[in-house]
C-alpha positions as CSV (number, residue, x, y, z in Angstrom):
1,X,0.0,0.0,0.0
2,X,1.5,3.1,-0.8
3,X,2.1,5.8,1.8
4,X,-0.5,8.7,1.1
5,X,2.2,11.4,0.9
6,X,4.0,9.3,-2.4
7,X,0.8,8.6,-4.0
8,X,0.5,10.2,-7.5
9,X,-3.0,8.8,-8.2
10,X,-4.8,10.9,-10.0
11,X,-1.5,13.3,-11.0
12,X,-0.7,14.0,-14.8
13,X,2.8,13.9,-15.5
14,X,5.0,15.1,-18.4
15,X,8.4,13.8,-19.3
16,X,10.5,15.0,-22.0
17,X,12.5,12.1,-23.5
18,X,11.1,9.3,-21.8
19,X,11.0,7.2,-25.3
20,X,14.2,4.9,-23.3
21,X,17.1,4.7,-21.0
22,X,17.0,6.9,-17.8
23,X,13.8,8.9,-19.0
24,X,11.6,5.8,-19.0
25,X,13.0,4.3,-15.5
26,X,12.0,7.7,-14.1
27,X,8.5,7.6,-15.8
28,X,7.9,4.2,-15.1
29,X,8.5,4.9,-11.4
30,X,5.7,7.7,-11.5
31,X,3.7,5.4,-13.2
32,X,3.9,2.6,-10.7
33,X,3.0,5.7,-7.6
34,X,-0.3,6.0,-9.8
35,X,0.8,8.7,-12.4
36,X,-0.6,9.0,-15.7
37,X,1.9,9.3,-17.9
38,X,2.8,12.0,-21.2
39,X,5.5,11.0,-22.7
40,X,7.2,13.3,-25.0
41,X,9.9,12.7,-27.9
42,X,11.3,14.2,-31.1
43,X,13.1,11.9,-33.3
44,X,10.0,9.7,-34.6
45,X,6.7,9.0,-33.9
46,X,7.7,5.2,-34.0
47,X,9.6,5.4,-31.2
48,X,7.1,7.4,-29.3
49,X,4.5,5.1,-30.4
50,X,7.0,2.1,-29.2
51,X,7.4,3.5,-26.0
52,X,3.7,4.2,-24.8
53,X,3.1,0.1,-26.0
54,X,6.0,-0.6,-23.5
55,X,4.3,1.8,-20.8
56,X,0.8,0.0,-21.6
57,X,1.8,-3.7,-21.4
58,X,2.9,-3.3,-17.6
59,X,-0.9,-1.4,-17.1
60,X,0.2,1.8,-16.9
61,X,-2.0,4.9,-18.6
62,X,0.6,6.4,-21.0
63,X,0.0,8.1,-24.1
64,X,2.4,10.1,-26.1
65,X,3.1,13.4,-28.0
66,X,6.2,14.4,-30.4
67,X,7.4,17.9,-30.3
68,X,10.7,19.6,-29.9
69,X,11.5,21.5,-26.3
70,X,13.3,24.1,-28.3
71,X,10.8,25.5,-30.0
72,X,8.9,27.3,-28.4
73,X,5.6,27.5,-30.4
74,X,5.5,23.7,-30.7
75,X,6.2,23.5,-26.7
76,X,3.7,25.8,-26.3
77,X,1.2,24.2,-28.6
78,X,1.5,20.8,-27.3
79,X,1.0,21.8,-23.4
80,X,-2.3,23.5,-24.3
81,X,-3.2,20.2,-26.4
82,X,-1.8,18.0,-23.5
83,X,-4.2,19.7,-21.0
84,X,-7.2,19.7,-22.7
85,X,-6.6,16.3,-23.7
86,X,-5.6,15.0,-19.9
87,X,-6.5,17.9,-17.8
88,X,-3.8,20.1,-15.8
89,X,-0.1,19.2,-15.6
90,X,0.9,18.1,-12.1
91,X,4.3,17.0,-12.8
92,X,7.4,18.2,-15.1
93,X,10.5,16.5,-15.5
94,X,13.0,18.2,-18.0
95,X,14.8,15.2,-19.5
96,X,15.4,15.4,-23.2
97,X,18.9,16.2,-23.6
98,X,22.5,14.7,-25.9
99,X,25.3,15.2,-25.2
100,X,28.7,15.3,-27.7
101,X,32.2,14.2,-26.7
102,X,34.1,16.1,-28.3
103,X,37.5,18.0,-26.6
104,X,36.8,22.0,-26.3
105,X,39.5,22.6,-28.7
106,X,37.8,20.4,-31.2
107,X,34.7,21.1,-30.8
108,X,32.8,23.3,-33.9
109,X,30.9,26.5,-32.8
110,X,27.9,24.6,-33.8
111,X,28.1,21.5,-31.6
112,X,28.3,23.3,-28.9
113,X,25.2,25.7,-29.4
114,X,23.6,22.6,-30.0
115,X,24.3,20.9,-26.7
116,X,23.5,24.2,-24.8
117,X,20.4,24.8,-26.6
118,X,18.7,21.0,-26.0
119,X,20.1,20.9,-22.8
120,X,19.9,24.2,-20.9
121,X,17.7,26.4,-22.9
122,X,15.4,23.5,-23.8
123,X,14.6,23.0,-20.3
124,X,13.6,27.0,-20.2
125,X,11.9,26.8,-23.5
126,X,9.9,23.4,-22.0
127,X,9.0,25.3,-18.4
128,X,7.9,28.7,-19.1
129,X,4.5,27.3,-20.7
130,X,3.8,25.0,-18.0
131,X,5.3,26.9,-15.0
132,X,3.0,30.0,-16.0
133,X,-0.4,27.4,-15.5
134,X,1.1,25.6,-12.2
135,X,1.7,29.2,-11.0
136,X,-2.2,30.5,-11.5
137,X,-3.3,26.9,-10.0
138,X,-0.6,27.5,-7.1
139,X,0.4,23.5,-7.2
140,X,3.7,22.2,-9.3
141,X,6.3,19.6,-9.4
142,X,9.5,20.9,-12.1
143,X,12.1,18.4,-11.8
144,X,15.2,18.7,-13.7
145,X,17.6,15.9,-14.8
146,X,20.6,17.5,-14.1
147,X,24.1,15.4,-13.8
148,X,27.3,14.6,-11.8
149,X,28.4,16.9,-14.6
150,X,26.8,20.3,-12.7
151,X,29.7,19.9,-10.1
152,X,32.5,18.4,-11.8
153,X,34.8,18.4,-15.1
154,X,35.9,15.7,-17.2
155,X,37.7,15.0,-20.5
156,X,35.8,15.6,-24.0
157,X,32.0,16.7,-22.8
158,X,33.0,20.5,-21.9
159,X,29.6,21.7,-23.6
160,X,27.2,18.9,-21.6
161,X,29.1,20.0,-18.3
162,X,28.3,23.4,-19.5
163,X,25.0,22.9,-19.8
164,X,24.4,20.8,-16.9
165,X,26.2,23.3,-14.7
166,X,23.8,26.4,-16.1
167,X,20.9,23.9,-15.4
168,X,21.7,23.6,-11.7
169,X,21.6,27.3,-11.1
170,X,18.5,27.7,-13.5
171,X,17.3,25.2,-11.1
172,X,17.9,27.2,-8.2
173,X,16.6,30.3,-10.0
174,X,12.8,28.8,-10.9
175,X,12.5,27.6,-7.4
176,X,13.5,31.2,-6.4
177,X,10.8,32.7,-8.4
178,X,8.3,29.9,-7.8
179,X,8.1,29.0,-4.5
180,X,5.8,31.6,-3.3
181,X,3.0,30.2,-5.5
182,X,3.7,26.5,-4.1
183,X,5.8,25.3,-7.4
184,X,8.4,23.4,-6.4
185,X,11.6,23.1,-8.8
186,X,14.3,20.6,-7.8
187,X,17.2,18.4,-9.8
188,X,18.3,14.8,-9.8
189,X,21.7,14.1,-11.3
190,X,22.3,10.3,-12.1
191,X,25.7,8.6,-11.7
192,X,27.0,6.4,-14.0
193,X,23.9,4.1,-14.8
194,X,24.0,0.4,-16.4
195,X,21.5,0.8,-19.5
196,X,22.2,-0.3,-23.2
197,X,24.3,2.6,-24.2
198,X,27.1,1.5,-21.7
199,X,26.6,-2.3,-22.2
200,X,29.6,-2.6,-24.4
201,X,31.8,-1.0,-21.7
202,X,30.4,-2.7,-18.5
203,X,32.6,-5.9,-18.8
204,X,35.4,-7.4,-17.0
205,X,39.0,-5.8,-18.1
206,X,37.5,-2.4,-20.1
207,X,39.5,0.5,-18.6
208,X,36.2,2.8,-18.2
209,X,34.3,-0.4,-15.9
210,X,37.2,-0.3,-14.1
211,X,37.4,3.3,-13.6
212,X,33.6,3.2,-12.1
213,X,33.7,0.5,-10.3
214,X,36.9,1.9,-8.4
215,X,35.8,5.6,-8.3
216,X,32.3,4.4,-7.1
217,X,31.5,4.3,-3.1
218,X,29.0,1.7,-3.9
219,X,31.8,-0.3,-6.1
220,X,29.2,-0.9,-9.0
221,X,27.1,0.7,-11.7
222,X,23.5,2.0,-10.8
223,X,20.6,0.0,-11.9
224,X,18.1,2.9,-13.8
225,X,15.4,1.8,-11.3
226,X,17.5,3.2,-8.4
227,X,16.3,6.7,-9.9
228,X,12.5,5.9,-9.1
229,X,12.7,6.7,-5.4
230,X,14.2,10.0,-5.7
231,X,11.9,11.2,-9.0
232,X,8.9,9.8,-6.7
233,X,9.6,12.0,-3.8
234,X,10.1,14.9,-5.8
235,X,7.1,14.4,-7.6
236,X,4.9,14.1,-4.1
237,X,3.9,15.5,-1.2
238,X,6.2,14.4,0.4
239,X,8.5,17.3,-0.8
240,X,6.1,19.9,-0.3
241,X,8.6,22.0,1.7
242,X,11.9,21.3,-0.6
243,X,12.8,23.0,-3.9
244,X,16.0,24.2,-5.0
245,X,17.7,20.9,-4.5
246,X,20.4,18.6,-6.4
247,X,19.5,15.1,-5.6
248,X,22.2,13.4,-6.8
249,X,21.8,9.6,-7.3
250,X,25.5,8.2,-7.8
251,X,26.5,5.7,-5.2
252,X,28.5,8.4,-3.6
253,X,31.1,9.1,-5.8
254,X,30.5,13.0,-5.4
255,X,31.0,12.4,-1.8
256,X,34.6,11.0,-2.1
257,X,38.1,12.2,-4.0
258,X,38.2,8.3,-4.8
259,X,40.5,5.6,-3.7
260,X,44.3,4.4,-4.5
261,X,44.0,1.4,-7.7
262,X,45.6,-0.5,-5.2
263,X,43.4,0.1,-2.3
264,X,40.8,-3.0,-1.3
């Protein structure tokens, strides 16, 4: 039985990118609290379509719509379709995103415009339209996939750590502004996470496993269900009275400087 300040029966909830990987363990955990679920994509409406059947077939409501978060007429079109379709928006969460590694010194003016625009002013682009209706309702849940890359630097993704970096103080900056009408706008950064894009690197002798598994507290990668607590509790009541947070789900490497290769 789930506890009555996690239960999102009842909520409508909009995730951008949620057509696979981290975005769909993060929906599906909203989902399972009750959530009915719009999922949102760009690339094709196959993989939208392909997504909502996955949603379905473990008896969740899902249904889905394709638009892209940086343009702003088709954001704002699709939020006023969305809620006269399903009714107000309860629930945000900014997820669509790509990132290009690529050393700064390398890297064409054009890649990374690209990166900031998806990734940072996508997410301003996506929440202005639906921030302005939680605002006059006086009830919101924004929650912004941020990254271990808002605190930290690392070789070839200098316009993702960019972005992610702006993101956590545009974070800080909506809940700012929003609190007083009882929107509350908070982050969750994911570790390192095992899904099918790091498959072919998660085995026994690749340099990068090694690297996680060492520089990881929790000496392994994170299943993408171990993000569903943390999105749940942001999405709930049970967070009522936080906003302007960075939860950051990573098995504690941000906590540590690491360990020695030849430490136990």
């Amino acid at each position: 039985m789930t506890h009555p300040l996690f239960d999102l029966r009842g909520k409508v909830a909009l995730i951008t990118g949620a057509t696979h990987g981290l975005g769909m363990a993060m929906a599906s955990g909203l989902a399972s609290a009750g959530a009915k679920l719009i999922i949102n994509g760009n690339s094709s409406q196959e993989k939208i379509d392909k997504a909502v059947e996955y949603y379905r077939a473990q008896g969740f409501q899902a249904f889905g719509y394709r638009f892209n978060v940086t343009d702003e007429d088709q954001v704002t079109a699709a939020v006023e379709q969305i809620e006269k379709d399903h009714g107000a928006i309860d629930i945000l969460i900014n997820n669509a995103g790509i990132i290009k590694r690529t050393p700064l010194l390398e890297m064409s003016l054009e890649d990374f415009e690209e990166v900031i625009k998806i990734d940072l002013t996508g997410v301003f682009t996506m929440t202005r339209p639906v921030a302005r209706k939680m605002v006059e309702r006086r009830q919101g849940k924004i929650i912004n996939v941020c990254s271990m890359m808002s605190e930290l630097g690392r070789n070839s993704v200098g316009a993702y750590a960019a972005a992610k970096g702006g993101l956590k103080m545009l974070t800080k900056n909506m809940a700012t502004e929003w609190a007083k009408h009882n929107v509350q706008v908070n982050g969750i950064g994911p570790g390192y996470f095992a899904t099918s894009q790091t498959e072919p690197i998660r085995v026994d002798g690749h340099p990068f496993n090694e690297f996680i598994i060492n520089r990881t507290p929790a000496a392994k990668w994170g299943d993408p269900d171990d993000l569903q607590g943390a999105t749940i509790f942001l999405a709930s009541k049970a967070s009522d009275f936080v906003t302007g947070q960075i939860v950051y789900v990573d098995g504690g490497i941000l906590a540590t400087i690491g360990k020695p290769s030849n430490e136990a």
